[in-house]
VOMAR-944125 format. One record per atom (N, C-alpha, C): residue in one letter; x, y, z. Coordinates in steps of 0.02 Angstrom, whole numbers, plus 50000, padded with zeros to 5 digits. Example, Ala and Ser with C-alpha at 12.3 -4.5 7.8 and 13.67 -1.06 7.14 Angstrom:
2
A506604971650390A506154977550390A506604983550390S506424988850354S506844994750357S506455000250394
//
This chain:
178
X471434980750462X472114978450454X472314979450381X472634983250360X473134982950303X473714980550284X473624978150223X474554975450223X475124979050212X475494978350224X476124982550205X476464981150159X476174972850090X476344972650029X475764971150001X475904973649939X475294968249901X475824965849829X475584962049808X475934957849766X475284955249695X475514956149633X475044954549589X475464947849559X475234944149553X475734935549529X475444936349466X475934931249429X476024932949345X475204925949365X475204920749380X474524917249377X473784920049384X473624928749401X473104932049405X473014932949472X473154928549515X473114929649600X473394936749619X473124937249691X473664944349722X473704939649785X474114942849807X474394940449884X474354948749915X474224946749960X474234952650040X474704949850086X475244954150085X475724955050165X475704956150212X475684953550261X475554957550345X476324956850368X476804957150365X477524958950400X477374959650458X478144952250516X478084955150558X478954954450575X479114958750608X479824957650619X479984950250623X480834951350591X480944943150584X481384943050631X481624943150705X481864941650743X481854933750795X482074933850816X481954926450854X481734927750904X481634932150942X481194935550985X480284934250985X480274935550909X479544936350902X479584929450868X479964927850812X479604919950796X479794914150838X480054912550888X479954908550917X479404906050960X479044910450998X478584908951000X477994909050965X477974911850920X477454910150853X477484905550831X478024902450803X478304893550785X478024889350809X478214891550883X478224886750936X477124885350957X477094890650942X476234890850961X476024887650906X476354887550820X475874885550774X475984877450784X476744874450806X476804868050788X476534863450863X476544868550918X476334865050971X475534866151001X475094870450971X474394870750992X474054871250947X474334870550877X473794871550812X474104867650772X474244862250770X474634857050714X474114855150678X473544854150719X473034849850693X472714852750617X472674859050627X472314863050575X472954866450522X473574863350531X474014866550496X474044862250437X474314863250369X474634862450315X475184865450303X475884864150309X476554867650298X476914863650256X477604867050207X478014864050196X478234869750140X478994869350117X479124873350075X478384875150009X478524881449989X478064881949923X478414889249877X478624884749842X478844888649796X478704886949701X478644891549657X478664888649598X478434883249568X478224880049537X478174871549536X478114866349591X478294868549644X478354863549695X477934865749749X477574861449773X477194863649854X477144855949883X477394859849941X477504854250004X476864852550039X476354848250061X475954848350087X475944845550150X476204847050219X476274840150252X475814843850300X475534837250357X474804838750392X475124833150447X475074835750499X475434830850552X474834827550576X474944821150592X474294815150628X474364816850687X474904818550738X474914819250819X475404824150815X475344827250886X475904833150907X476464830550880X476974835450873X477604834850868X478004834250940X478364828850935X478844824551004X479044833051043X479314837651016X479864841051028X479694848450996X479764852851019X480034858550981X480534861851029X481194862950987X481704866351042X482224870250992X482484877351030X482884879750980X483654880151018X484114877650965X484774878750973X485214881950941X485764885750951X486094887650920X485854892650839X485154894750869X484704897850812X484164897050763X484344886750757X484014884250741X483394882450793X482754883250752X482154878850779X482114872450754X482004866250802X481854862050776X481214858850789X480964857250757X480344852950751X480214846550737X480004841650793X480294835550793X479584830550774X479714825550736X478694822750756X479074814350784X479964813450773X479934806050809X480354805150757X479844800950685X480294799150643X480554803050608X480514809150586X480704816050550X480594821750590X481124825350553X481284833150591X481144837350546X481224844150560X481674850050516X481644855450548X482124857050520X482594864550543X482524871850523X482334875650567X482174882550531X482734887750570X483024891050534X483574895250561X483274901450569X483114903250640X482674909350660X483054914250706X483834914050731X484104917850764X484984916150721X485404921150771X486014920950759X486334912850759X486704912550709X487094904850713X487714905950708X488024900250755X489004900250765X489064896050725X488744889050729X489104884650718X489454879550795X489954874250777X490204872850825X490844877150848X491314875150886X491884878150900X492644877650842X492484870150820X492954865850769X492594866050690X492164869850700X491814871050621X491374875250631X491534883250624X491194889050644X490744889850577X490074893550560X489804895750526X490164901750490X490294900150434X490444908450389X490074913850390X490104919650427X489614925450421X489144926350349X489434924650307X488904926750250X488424919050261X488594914150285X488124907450268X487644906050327X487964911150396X487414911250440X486904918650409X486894921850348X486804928150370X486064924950328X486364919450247X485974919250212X485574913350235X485724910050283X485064904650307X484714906350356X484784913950383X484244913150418X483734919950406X482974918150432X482644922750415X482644931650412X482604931950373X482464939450342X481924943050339X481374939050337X480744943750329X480264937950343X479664939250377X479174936950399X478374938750389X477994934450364X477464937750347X476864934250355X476184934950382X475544935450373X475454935450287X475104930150257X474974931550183X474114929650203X473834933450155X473024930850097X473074931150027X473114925450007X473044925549934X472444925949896X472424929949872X471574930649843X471794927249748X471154923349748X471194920149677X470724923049648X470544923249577X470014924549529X469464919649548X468914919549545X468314916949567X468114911349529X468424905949541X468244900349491X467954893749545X467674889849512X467424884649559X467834880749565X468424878849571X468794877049580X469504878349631X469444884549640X469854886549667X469654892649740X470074895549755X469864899149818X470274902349874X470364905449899X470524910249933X470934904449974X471804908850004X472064905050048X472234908650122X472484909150171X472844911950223X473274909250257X473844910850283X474464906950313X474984913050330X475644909050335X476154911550368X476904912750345X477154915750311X477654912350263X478364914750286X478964912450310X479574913350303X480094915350228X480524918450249X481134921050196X481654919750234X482254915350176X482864917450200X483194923050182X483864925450189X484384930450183X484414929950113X484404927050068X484324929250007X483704928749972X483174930850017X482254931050001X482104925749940X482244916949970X481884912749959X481484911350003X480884908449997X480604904550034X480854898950076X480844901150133X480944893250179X480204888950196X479744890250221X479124887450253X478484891850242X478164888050203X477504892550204X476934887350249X476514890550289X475994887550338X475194888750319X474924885350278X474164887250265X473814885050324X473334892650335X472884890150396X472374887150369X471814884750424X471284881050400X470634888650342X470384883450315X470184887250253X469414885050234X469044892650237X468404894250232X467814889150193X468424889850123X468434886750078X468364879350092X468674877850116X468834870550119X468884866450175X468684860950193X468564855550238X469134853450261X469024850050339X469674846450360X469894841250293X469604838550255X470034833050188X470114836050166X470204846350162X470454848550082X469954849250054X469374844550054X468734846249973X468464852150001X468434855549923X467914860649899X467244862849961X467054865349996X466234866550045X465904868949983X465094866650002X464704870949944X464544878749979X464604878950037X464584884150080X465234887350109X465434891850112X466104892550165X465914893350216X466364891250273X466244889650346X466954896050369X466514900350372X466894905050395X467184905550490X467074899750502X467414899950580X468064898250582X468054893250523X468794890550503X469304896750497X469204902650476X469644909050494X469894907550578X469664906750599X469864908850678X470534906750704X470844901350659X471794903450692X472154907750656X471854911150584X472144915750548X471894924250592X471264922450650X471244928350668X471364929950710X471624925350772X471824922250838X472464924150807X472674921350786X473814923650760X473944930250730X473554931850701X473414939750665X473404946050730X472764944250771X472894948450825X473454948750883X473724942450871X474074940850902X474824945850902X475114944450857X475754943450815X475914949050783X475414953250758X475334959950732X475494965350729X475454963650811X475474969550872X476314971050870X476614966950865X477354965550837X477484967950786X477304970250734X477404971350674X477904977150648X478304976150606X478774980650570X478424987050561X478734991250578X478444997650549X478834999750502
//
């Protein structure tokens, strides 16, 4: 498998791209498979710059259902919204073509971030969304070699922990932008 980006970050890391079309066709059920049969092993939330979201759900999410373009993802007491297809709007307050064009996804990707080799740190894999003006909406870290269901450091990596990054990889792939 090759990526179809690679990326060198000003912090020394590289990232690897796997692109897969950003249609609602193909991410809906990808969404729908990560938040409804793999929550357990997920870590998601915006990550961008300075900021990273870490959230780790305790039980399934109530709901996942898409309307009007939006996916939503429900756990009960909190939601959120990912704009993965065409949006109107209502009838009495239509969406502006440029504001449905720029909230919803644009590009879709398979990432591995490879770090410099420090004991401290370590290799990541996940899932990452773009909107229409290529910010980040949702990045999804899968479970990690590196690291234990709490997050700590292994003195060993447990390389089975790959297996929803290789299970969604083969999966999803097959889809992929040419």
């Amino acid at each position: 498998m090759n990526p179809t980006k690679v990326v060198d970050n000003p912090d020394g890391t590289r990232t690897e791209f796997f692109e897969i079309s950003p249609d609602q066709e193909r991410l809906e059920p990808l969404l729908r498979e990560l938040f409804s049969e793999h929550w357990k092993g997920l870590t998601f939330g915006p990550c961008v710059p300075g900021a990273v979201f870490e959230i780790r759900l305790q039980e399934p999410p109530k709901r996942v259902t898409v309307n009007d373009g939006y996916l939503t993802m429900d756990t009960g007491p909190w939601h959120l919204h990912l704009c993965i297809g065409p949006t109107q709007g209502n009838p009495a307050n239509p969406t502006p073509p440029e504001a449905a064009r720029m909230r919803r996804v644009s590009r879709a990707a398979f990432f591995h971030d490879i770090r410099p080799k420090k004991a401290d740190t370590s290799e990541s894999w996940g899932f990452r969304l773009w909107n229409g003006d290529d910010d980040q909406m949702i990045t999804f870290f899968f479970p990690n070699p590196y690291r234990g269901e709490d997050q700590k450091c292994l003195k060993e990596p447990d390389w089975s922990r790959l297996q929803l990054w290789n299970t969604m990889t083969d999966k999803y792939l097959k889809v992929a932008v040419s």
